[in-house]
N, C-alpha and C positions, 0 to 999 in steps of 0.2 A: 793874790794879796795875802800876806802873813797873817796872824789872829792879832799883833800887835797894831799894825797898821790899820785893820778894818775899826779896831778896837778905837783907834786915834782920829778916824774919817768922822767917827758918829758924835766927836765932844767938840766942845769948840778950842779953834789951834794953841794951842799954851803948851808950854812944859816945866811952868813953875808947878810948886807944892801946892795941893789942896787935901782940902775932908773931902771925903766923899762919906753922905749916912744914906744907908738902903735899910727897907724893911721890905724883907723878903715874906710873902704869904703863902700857904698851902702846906702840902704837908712835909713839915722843915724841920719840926721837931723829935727827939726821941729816934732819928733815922742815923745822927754821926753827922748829920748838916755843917754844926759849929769847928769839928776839928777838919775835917773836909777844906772848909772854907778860910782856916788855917794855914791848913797846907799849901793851897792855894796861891793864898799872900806868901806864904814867906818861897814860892816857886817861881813867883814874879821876882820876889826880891823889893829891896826897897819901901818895903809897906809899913806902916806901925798901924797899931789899934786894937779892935778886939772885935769880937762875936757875941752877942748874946741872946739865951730865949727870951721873950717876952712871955709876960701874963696871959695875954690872947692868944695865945699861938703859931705867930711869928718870930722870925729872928731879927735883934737889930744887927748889923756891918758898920762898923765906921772905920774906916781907911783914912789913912794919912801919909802920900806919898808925892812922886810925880803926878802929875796928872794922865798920862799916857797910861801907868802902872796902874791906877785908879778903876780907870777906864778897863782897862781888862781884867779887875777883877768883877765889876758890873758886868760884861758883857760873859764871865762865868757863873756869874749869878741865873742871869736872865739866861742865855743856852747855854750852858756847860753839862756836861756831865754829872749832876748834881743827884747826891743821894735824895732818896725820898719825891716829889714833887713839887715841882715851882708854879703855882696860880699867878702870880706876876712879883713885881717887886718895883717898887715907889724910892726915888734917890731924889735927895736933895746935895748940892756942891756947893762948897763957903770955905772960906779962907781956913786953914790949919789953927789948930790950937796947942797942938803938944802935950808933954807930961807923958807922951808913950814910951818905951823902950824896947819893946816888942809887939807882934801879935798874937794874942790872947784870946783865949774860951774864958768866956765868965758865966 
């Protein structure tokens, strides 16, 4: 099974648009996490949104794409190849909002 498909098994069936917001924890910042996780998105394709650190020491993700594309940036989140270390990472999904035009390090 593809990483897109495994990626499509774990959400539930849709292929409309959604956010996807993750708060990635551990050690994610000061490593290159945010352009990483950039690259990522725009590797999938189809993604808007952005990357940022937080005050506490995590990164926030918000995505806004397919839901299948979504999904596999979560599931690069949580196993990828991820600079730095990932102690876990918390997503919440809810309807799109827009105003993106890319994705973005902030």
């Amino acid at each position: 099974m593809d990483s897109r498909a495994a990626a499509a098994d774990r959400q539930p069936e849709s292929t409309h648009a959604v956010r996807l917001t993750a708060w990635v924890r551990g050690r994610v910042q000061g490593v290159g996490f945010r352009w990483f996780t950039r690259a990522n998105a725009l590797r999938i394709g189809g993604l808007v949104g952005f990357a940022r650190n937080l005050d506490d020491g995590r990164v926030q993700v918000v995505a806004e794409g397919d839901r299948v594309d979504c999904a596999l940036l979560l599931d690069w989140l949580r196993h990828g190849d991820t600079p730095g270390h990932v102690d876990g990472v918390t997503e919440i999904w809810s309807a799109p909002r827009g105003g993106y035009e890319g994705f973005d390090m902030r």
